[in-house]
Residue frames as qw, qx, qy, qz and C-alpha x, y, z in Angstrom:
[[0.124, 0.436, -0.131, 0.882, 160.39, 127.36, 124.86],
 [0.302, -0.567, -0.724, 0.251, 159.09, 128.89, 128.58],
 [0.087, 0.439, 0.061, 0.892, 156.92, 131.28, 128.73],
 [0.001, 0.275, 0.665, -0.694, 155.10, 133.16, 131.48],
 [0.176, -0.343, -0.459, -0.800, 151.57, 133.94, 130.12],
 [0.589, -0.490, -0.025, -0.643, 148.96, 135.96, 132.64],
 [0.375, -0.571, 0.683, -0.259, 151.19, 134.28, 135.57],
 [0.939, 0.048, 0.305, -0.152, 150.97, 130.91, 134.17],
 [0.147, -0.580, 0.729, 0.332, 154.02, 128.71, 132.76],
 [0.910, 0.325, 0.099, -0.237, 154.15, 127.06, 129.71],
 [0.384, -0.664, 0.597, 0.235, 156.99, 124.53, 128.48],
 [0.659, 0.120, 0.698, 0.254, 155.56, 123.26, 125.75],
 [0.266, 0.853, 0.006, -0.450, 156.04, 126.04, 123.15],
 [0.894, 0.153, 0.191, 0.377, 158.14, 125.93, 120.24],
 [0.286, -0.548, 0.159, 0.770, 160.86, 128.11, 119.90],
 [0.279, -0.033, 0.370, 0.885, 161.21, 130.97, 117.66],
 [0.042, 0.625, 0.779, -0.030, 157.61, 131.68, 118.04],
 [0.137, 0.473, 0.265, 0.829, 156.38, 134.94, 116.60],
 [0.274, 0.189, 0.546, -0.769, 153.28, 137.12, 118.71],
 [0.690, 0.073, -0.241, -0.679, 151.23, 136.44, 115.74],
 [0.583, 0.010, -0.799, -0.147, 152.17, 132.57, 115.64],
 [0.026, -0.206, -0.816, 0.539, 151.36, 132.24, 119.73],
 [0.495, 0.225, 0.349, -0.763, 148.11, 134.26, 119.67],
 [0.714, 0.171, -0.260, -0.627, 147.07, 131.63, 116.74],
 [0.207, 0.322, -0.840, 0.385, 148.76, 128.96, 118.75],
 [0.057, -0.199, -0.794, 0.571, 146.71, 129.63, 121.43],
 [0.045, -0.401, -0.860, -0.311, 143.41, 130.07, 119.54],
 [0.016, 0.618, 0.439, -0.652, 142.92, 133.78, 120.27],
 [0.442, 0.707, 0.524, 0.172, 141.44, 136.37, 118.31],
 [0.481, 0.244, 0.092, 0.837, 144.23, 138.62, 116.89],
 [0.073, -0.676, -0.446, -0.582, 141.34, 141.64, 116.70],
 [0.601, -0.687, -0.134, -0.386, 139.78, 141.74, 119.93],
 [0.782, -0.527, -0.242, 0.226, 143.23, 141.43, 122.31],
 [0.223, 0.843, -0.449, 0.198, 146.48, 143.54, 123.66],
 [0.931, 0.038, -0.343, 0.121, 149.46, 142.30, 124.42],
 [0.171, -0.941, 0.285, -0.066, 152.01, 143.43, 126.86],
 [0.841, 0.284, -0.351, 0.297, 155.92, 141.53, 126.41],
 [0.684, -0.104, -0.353, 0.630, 157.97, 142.10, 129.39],
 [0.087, -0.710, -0.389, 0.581, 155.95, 144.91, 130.97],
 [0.070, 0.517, -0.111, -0.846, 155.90, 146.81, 127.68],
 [0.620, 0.531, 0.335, -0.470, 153.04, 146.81, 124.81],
 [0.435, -0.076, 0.794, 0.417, 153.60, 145.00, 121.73],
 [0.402, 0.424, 0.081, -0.807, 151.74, 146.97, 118.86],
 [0.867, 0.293, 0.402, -0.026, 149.36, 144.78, 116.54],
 [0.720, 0.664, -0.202, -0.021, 151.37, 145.83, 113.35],
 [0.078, -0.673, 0.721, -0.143, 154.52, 144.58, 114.97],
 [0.865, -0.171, 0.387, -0.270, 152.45, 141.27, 116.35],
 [0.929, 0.342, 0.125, 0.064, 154.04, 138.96, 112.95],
 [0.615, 0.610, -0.328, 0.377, 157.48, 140.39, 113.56],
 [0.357, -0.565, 0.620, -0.410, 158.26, 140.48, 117.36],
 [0.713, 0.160, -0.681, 0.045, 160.01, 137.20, 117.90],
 [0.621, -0.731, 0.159, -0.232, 159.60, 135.86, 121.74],
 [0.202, 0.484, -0.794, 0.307, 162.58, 134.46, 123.95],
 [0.581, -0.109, -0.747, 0.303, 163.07, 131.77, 126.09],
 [0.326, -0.449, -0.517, 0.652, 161.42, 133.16, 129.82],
 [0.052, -0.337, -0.251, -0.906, 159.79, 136.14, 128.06],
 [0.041, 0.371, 0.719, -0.587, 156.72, 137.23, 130.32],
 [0.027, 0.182, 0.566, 0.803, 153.32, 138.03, 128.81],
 [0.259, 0.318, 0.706, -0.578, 149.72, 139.38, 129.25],
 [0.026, -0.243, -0.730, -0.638, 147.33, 138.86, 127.17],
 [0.335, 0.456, 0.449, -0.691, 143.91, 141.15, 127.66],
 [0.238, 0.258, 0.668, 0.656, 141.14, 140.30, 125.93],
 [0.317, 0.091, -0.064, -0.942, 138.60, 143.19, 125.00],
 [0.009, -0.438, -0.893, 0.103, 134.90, 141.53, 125.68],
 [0.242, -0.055, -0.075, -0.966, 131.88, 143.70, 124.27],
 [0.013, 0.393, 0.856, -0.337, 128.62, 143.73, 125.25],
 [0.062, -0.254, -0.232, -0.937, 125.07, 145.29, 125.20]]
């Protein structure tokens, strides 16, 4: 599968890929990010049922605390 993630292309996905199964894919922390799927927000309780497509576009923001 190709996706566009934070303007980068990837072609080595596997298809049918969930938002939970990429963000543990790609060794982020579920908690501490949002997601946005084709210019529109993907809520977390949705994250293990939104399925992505072929050419989907994504941003991934992660949320970095300090003190």
């Amino acid at each position: 599968m190709h996706l566009i993630i934070n303007g980068d292309h990837h072609d080595d996905l596997p298809d049918g890929l969930t938002v939970a199964a990429l963000v543990a894919h790609l060794g982020l922390p579920e908690r501490k990010i949002a997601i946005e799927r084709n210019r529109e927000v993907v809520p977390k309780s949705t994250f293990g049922e939104v399925r992505l497509a072929d050419h989907d576009v994504l941003e991934i923001i992660h949320f970095i605390g300090g003190g």
